[in-house]
C-alpha positions in Angstrom: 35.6 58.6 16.0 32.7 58.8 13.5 34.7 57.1 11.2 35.3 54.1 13.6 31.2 54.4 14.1 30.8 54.0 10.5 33.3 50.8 10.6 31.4 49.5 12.9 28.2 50.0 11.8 29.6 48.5 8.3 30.7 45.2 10.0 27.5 45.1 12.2 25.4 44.8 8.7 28.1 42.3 7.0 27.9 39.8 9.8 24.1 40.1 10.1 23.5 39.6 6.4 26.2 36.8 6.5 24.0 35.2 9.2 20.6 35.6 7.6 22.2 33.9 4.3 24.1 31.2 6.8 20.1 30.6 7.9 18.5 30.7 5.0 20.5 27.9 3.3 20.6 25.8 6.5 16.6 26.0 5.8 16.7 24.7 2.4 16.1 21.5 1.8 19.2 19.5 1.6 19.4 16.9 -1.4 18.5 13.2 -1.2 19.5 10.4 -2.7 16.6 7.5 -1.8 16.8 4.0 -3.0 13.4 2.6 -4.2 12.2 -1.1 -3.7 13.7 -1.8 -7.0 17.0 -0.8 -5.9 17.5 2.2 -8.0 18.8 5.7 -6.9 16.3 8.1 -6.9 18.3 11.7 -6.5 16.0 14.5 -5.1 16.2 17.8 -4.8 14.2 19.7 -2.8 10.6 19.1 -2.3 8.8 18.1 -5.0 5.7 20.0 -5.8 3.9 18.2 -8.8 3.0 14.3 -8.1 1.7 11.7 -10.3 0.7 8.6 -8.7 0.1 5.6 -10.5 -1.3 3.2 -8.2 -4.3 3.4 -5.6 -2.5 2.3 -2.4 0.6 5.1 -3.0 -2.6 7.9 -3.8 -4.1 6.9 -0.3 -1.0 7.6 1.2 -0.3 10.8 -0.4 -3.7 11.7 0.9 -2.8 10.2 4.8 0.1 12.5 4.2 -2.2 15.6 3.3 -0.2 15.9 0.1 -3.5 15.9 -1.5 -2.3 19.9 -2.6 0.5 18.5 -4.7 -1.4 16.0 -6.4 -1.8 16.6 -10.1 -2.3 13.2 -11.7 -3.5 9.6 -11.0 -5.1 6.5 -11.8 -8.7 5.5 -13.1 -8.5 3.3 -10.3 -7.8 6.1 -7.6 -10.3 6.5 -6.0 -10.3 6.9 -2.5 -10.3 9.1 -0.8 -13.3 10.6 -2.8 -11.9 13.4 -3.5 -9.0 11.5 -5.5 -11.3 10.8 -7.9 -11.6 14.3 -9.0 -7.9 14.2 -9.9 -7.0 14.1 -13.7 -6.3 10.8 -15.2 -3.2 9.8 -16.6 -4.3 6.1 -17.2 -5.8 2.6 -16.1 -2.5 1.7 -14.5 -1.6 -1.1 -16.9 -1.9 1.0 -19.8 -0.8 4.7 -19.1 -0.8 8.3 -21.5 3.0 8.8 -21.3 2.3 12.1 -22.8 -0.1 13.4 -20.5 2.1 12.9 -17.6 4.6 14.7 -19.1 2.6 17.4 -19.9 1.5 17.2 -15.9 4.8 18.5 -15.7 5.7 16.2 -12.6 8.6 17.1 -10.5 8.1 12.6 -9.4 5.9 9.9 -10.5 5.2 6.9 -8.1 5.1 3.8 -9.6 4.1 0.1 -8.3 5.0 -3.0 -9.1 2.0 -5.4 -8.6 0.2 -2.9 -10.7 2.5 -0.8 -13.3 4.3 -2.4 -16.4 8.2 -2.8 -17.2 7.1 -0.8 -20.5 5.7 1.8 -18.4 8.4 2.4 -16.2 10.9 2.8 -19.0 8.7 5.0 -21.4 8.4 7.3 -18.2 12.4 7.4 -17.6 13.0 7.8 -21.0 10.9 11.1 -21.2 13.7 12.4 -18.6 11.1 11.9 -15.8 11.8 11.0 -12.1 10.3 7.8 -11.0 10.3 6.3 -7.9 9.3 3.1 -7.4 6.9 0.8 -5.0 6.6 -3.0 -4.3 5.2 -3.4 -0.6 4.9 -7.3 -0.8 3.9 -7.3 3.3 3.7 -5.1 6.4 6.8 -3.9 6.7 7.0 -2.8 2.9 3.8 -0.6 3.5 5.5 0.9 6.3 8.4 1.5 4.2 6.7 3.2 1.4 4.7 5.5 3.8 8.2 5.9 5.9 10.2 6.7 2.1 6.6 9.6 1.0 7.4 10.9 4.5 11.7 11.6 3.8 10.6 12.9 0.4 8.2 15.6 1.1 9.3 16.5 4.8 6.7 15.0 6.6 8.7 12.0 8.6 6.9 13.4 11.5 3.3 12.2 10.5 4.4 9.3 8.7 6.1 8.5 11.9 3.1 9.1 14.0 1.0 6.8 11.7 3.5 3.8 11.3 3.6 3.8 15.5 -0.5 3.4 15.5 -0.2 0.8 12.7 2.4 -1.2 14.9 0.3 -0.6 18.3 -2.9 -2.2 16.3 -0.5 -4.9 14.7 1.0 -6.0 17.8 -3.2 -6.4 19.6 -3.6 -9.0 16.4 -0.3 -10.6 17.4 -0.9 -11.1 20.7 -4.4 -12.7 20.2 -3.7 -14.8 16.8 -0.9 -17.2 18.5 -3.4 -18.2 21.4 -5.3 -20.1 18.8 -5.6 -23.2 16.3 -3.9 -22.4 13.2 -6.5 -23.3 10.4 -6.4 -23.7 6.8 -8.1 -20.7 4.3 -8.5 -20.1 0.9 -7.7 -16.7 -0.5 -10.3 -16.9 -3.9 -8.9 -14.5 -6.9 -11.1 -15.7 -9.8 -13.7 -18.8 -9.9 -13.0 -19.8 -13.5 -9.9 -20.4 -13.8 -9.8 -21.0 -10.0 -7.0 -19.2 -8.8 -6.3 -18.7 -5.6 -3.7 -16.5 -3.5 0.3 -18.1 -3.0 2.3 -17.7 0.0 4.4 -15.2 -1.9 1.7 -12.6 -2.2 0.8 -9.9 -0.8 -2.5 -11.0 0.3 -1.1 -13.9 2.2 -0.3 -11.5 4.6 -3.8 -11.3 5.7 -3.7 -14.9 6.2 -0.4 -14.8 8.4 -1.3 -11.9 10.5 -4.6 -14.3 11.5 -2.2 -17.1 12.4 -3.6 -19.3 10.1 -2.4 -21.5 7.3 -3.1 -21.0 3.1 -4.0 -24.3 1.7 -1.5 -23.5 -1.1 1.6 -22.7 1.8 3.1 -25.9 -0.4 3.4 -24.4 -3.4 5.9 -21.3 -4.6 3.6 -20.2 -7.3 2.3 -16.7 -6.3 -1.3 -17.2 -8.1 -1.6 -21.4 -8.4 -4.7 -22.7 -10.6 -6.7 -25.5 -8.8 -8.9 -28.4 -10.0 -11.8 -28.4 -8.4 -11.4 -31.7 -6.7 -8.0 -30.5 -5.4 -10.4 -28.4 -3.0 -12.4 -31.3 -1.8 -8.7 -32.9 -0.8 -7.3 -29.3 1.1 -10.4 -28.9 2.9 -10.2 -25.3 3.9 -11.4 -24.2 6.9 -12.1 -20.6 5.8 -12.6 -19.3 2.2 -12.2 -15.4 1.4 -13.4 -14.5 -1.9 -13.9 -10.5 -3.3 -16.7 -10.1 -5.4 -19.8 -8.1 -5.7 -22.4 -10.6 -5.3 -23.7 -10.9 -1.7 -24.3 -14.6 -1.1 -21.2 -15.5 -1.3 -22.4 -19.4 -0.2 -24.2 -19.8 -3.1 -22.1 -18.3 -6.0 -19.7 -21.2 -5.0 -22.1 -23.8 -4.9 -24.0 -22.9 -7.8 -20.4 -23.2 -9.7 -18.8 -26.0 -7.5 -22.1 -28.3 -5.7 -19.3 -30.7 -4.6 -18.0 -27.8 -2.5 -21.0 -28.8 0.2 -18.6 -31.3 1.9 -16.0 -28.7 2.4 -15.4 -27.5 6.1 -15.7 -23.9 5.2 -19.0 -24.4 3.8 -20.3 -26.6 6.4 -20.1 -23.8 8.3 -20.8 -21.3 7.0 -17.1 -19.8 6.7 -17.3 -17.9 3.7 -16.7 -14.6 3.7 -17.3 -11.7 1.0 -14.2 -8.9 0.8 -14.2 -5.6 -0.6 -11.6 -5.8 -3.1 -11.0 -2.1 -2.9 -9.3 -2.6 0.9 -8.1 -5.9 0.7 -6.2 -5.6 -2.7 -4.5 -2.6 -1.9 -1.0 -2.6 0.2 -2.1 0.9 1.6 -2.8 2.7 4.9 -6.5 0.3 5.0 -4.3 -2.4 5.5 -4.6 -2.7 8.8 -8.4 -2.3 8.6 -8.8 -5.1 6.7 -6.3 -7.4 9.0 -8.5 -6.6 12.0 -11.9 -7.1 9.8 -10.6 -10.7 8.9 -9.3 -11.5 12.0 -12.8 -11.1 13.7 -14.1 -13.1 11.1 -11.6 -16.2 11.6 -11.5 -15.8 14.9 -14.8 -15.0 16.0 -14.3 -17.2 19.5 -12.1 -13.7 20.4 -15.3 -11.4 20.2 -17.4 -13.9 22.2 -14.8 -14.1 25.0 -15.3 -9.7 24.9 -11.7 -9.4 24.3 -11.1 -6.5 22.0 -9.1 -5.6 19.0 
């Protein structure tokens, strides 16, 4: 009888061990195998706990994410949150300390493609570090990047959450932009050369989400260079131009006079945009839209409809 205790008790220990170890690797995090926006495998296992970022917009995410703790290396131009800016430097983004990362000891860089080099890239993966790569050219890429940060460090729920308030906000701007007059605008990237934002950029999305038309939407060319006089024919209706000087009116005029025959400077359409939101395909995305909608469609805020 005390032997068939013993038995017992022997099996009773067996099967609960057996079902703690079943548990404990039914916790672990399984391995993934994500593809990237350059259509490369990117094989993970586990969480990673040591992140580079090379680009602003993917080091506002982590933040949105509060991944802030595994942060251990980013960009000169990182910097927002504040707090990112207290984060070591690995480089400028075009031009990066290969090196430095590596000595970061990252378990996964993120890497763009508006902003990071070819060179870059491959001097990274050739050091036998994981890269995963970014290239949100609209919307639904920024949701994707947010919706791929979430699968990779567990935290689909909040990534979730947030991509459901992004879509609630984007579908307010939807609603109101097709109830009005499509208009032309100018998307201003540098006076001299002028150059001017394509259709097949990322900032045209601004322009799309307003319902209104670029006054380059004939022309493939992602960043087209203008003649001056080209202007006078295209006759925007709005002009959007990030710089630092405040009257934004008279930079233009000062550099183009002819410009005073222009509907957007007739009146008064010109608008000054903080580069630092509106060049970034990040989670201030949706800030800006709603901040330029109420600018070209400032007939919405009279009526006291609101955004």
């Amino acid at each position: 009888m005390k032997r068939l205790s013993i038995l017992l008790l022997f099996a009773l220990i067996c099967f609960s061990t057996t079902s703690c170890s079943k548990n404990q690797q039914s916790e672990l995090p399984k391995k993934q195998i994500l593809t990237d926006d350059m259509g490369y495998k990117v094989s993970i296992s586990g969480t990673p706990k040591r992140i580079v970022s090379l680009a602003p917009s993917i080091t506002e995410m982590i933040y949105l994410l509060k991944l802030e703790d595994k942060l251990v290396g980013n960009t000169l131009y990182c910097d927002y949150p504040e707090a990112a800016k207290k984060i070591t430097k690995v480089g400028d983004i075009l031009s990066i300390d290969a090196e430095k990362i590596l000595m970061l000891k990252p378990d996964i860089v993120f890497v763009s493609v508006e902003g990071n080099t070819k060179e870059s890239y491959k001097k990274l993966v050739d050091l036998g570090i994981k890269v995963f790569v970014s290239n949100p050219r609209n919307f639904e890429g920024i949701k994707k990047t947010l919706t791929d940060l979430g699968n990779i460090f567990n935290k689909r729920t909040l990534s979730d959450s947030c991509v459901k308030s992004w879509d609630k906000r984007m579908s307010v701007l939807n609603a109101n932009s097709v109830t009005h007059t499509a208009k032309k605008v100018m998307f201003i990237i540098e006076l001299k050369p002028l150059i001017v934002a394509g259709v097949n950029t990322f900032l045209n999305e601004y322009i799309k989400v307003c319902g209104m038309k670029n006054i380059v939407e004939d022309t493939k060319i992602n960043y087209p260079i203008l003649n001056r006089e080209e202007i006078l024919k295209r006759n925007p209706s709005f002009i959007l131009y990030a710089t630092d000087k405040k009257d934004v009116k008279n930079v233009l005029l000062e550099m183009y006079p002819e410009w005073k025959n222009i509907d957007a400077v007739k009146n008064n359409n010109v608008f000054l945009i903080d580069a630092n939101i509106y060049f970034r395909p990040g989670p201030r995305f949706i800030d800006a839209c709603e901040e330029i909608f109420k600018n070209l469609h400032p007939e919405v805020l009279n009526q006291g409809q609101k955004l």
